[in-house]
KEPA-831687 format. One record per residue: residue number from 1; residue in three letters; x, y, z of N, C-alpha, C in turn. Coordinates in pm, 1 decimal, always signed. Example, Ala and Ser with C-alpha at 12.3 -4.5 7.8 and 13.67 -1.06 7.14 Angstrom:
# residues 2
[r 1 'ALA' [+1319.0 -569.0 +780.0] [+1230.0 -450.0 +780.0] [+1320.0 -330.0 +780.0]]
[r 2 'SER' [+1285.0 -225.0 +708.0] [+1367.0 -106.0 +714.0] [+1290.0 +3.0 +787.0]]
This chain:
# residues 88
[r 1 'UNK' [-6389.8 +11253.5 -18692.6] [-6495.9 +11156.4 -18686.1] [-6481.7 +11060.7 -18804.0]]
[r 2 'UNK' [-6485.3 +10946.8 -18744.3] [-6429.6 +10841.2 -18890.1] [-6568.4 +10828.1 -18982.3]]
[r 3 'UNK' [-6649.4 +10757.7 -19071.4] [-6733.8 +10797.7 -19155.3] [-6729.9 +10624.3 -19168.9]]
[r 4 'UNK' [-6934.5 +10630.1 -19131.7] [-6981.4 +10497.6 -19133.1] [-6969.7 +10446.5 -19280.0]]
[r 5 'UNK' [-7029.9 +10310.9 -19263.1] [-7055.1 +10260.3 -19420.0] [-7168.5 +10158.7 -19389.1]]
[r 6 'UNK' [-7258.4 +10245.3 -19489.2] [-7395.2 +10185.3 -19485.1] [-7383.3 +10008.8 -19452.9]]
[r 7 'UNK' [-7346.4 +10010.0 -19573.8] [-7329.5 +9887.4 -19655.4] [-7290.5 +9818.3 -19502.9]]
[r 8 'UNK' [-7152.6 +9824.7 -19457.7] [-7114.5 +9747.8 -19374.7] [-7242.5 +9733.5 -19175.7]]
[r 9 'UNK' [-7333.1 +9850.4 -19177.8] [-7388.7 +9854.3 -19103.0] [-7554.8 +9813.2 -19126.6]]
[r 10 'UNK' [-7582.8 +9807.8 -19223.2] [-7684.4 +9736.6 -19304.0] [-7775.4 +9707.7 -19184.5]]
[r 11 'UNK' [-7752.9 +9604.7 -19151.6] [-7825.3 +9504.1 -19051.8] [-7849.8 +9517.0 -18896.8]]
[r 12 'UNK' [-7741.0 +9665.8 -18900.6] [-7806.9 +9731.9 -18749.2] [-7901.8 +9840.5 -18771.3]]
[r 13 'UNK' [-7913.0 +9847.5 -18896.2] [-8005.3 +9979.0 -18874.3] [-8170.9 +9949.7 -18838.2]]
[r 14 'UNK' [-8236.8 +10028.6 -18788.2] [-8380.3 +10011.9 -18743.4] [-8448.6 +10017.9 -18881.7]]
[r 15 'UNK' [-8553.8 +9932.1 -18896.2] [-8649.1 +9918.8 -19016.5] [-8713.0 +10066.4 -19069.8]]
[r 16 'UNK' [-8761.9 +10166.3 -18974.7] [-8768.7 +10279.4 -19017.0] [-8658.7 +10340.7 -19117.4]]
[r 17 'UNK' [-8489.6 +10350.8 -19016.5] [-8410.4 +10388.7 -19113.1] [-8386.1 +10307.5 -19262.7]]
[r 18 'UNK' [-8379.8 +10174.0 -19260.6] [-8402.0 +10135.1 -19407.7] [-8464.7 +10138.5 -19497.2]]
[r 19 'UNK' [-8591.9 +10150.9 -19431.5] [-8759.3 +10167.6 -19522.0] [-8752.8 +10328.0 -19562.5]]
[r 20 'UNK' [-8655.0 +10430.5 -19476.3] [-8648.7 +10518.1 -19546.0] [-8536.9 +10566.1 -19674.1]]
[r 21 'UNK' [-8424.5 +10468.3 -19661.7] [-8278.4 +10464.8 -19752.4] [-8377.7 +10414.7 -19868.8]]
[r 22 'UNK' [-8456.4 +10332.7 -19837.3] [-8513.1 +10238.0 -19967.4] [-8573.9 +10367.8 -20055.9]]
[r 23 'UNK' [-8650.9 +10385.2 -19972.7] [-8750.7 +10505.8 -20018.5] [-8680.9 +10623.1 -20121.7]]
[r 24 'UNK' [-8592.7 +10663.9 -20082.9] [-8487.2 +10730.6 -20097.3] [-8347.1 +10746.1 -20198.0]]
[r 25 'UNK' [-8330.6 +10642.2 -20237.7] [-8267.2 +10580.2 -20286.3] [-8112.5 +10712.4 -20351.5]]
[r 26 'UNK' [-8151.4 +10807.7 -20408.0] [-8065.6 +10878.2 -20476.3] [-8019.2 +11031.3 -20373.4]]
[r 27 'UNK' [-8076.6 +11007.3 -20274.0] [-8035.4 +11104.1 -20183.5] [-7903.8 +11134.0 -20140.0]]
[r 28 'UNK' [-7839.9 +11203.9 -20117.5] [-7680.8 +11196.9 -20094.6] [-7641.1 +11281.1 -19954.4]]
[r 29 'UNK' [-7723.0 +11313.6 -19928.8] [-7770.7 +11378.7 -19787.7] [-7812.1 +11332.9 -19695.6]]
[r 30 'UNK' [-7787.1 +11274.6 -19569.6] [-7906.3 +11250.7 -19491.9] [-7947.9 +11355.4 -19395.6]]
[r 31 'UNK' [-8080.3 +11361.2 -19358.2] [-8087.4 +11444.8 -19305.6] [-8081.8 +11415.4 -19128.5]]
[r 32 'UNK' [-8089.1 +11519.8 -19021.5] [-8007.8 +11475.9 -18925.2] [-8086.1 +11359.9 -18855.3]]
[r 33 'UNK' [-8234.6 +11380.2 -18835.3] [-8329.9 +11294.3 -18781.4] [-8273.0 +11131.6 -18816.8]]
[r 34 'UNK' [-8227.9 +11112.5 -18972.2] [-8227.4 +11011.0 -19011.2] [-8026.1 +10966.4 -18943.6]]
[r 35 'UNK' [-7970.6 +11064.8 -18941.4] [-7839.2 +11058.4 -18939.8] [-7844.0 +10967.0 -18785.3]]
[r 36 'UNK' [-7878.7 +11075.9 -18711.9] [-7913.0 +11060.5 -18543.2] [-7923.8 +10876.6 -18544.8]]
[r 37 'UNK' [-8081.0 +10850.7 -18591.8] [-8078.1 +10719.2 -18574.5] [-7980.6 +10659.8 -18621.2]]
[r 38 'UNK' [-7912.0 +10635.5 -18727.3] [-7795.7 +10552.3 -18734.3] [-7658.7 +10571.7 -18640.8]]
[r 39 'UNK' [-7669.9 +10692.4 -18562.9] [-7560.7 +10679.1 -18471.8] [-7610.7 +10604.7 -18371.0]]
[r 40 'UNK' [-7739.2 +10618.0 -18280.6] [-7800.1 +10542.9 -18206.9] [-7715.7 +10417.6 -18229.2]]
[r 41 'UNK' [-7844.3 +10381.7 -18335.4] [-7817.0 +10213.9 -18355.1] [-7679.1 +10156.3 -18413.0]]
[r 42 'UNK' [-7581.3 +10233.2 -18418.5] [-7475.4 +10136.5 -18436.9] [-7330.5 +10179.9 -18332.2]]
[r 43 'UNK' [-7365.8 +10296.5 -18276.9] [-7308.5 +10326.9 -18154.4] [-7178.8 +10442.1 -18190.7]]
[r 44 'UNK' [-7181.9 +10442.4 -18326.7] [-7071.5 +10539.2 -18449.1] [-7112.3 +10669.5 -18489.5]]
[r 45 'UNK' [-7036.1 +10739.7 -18471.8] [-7096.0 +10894.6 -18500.1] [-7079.9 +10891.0 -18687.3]]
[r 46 'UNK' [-7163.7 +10976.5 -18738.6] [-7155.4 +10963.2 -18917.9] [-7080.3 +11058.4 -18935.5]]
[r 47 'UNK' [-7008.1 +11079.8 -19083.7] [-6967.2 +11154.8 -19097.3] [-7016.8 +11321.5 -19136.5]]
[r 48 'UNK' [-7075.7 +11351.5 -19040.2] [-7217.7 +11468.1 -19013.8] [-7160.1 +11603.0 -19025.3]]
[r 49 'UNK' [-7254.5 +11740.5 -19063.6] [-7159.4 +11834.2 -19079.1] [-7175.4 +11931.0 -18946.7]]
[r 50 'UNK' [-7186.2 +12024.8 -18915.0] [-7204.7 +12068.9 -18810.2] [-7378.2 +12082.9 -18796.3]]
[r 51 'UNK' [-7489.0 +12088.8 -18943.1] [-7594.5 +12042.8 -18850.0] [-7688.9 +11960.0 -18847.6]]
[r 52 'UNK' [-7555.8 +11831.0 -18855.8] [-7607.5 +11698.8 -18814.2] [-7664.0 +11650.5 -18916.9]]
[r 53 'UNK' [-7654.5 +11702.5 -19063.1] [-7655.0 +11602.1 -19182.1] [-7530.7 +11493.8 -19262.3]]
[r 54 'UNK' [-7537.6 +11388.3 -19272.5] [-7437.6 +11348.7 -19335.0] [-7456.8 +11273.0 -19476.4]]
[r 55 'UNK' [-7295.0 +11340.0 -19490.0] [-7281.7 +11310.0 -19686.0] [-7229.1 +11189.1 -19665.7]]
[r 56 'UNK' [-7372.8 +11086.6 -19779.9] [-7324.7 +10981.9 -19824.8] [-7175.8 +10936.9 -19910.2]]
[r 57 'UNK' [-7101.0 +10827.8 -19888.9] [-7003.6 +10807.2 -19974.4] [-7094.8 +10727.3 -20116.6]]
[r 58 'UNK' [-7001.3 +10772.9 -20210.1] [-7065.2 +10675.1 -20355.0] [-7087.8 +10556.2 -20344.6]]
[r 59 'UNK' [-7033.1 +10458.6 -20264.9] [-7021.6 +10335.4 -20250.1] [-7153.0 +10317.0 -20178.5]]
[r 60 'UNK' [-7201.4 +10390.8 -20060.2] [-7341.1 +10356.3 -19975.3] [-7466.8 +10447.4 -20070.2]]
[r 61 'UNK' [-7401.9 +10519.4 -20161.1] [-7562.4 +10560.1 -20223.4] [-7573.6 +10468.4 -20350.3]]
[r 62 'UNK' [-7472.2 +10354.8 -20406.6] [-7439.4 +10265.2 -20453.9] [-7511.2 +10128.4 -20432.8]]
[r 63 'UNK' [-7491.1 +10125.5 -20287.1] [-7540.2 +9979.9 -20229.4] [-7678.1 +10038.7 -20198.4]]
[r 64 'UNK' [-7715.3 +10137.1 -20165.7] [-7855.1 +10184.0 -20152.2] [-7961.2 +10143.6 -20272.5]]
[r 65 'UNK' [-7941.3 +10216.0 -20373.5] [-7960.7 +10184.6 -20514.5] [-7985.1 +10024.0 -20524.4]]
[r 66 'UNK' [-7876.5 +9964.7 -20538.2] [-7896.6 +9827.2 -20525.9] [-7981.1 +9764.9 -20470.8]]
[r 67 'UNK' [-7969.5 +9775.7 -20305.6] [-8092.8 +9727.1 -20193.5] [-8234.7 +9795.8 -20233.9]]
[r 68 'UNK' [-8219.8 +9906.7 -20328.2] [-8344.4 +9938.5 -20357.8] [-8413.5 +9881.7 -20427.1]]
[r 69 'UNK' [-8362.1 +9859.1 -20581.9] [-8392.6 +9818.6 -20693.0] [-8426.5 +9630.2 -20642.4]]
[r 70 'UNK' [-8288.7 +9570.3 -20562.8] [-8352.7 +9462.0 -20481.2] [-8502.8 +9450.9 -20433.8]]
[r 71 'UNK' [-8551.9 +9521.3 -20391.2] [-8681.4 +9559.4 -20284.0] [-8788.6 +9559.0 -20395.1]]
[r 72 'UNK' [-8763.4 +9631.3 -20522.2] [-8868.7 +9672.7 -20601.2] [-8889.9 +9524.8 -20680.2]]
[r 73 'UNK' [-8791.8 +9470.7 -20744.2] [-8795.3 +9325.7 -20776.5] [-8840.6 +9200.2 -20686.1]]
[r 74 'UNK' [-8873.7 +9257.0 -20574.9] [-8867.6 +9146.6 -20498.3] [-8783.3 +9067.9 -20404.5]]
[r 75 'UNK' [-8676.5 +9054.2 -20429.6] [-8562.6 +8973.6 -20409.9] [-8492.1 +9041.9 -20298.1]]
[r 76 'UNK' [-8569.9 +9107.7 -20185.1] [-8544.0 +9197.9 -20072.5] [-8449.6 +9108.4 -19993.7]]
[r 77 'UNK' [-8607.8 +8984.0 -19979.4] [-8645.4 +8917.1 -19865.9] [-8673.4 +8746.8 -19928.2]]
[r 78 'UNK' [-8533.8 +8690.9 -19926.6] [-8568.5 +8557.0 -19998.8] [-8618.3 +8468.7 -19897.1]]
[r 79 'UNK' [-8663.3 +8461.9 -19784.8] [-8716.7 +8349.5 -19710.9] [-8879.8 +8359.8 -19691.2]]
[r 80 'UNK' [-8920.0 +8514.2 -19770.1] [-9067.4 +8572.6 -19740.4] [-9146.2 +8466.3 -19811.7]]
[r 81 'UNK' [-9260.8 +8446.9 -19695.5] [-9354.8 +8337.9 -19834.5] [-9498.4 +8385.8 -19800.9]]
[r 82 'UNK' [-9510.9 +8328.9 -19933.0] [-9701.0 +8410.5 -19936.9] [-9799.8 +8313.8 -19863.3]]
[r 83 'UNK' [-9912.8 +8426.5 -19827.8] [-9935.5 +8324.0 -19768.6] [-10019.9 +8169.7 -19734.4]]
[r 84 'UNK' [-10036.0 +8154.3 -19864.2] [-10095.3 +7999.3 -19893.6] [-9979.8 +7886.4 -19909.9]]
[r 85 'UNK' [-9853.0 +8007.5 -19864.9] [-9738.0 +7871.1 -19935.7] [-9716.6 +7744.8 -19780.6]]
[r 86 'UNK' [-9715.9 +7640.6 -19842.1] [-9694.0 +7514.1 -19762.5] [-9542.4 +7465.3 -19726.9]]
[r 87 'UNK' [-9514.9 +7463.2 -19598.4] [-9401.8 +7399.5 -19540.8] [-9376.7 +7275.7 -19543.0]]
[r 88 'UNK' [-9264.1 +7216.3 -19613.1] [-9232.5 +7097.6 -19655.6] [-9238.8 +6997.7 -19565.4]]
């Protein structure tokens, strides 16, 4: 079974599964519930063990971290506007 990469699947995953990576951030485990959905949604089996948890690579608990610390600063979601802000 070849072994996803977050990072590169980012943008298929369902908002649940990200809102929970975010959440999460230093986990190196996923657990299978969470695994499952990312095979769903990107059509790729993870690199899962027989029960159905899969070990993060350094690089996606890496970019996790990142997208996290992103999220906590703000800088998630650069097109978000509050909402009194005025359209040019």
């Amino acid at each position: 079974m070849t072994e996803i990469s977050i990072r590169d699947q980012w943008d298929r995953l369902p908002a649940p599964v990200t809102q929970w990576l975010l959440a999460n951030p230093g986990c190196m485990i996923l657990p299978r519930t969470i695994s499952a959905e990312i095979s769903a949604a990107t059509g790729h089996g993870t690199n899962g063990d027989p029960h159905g948890e899969t070990t993060l690579s350094q690089e996606d608990v890496d970019f996790i971290q990142m997208k996290s610390h992103e999220a906590e600063a703000g800088l998630a979601d650069p097109d978000h506007k509050f909402f009194d802000s005025v359209q040019p």
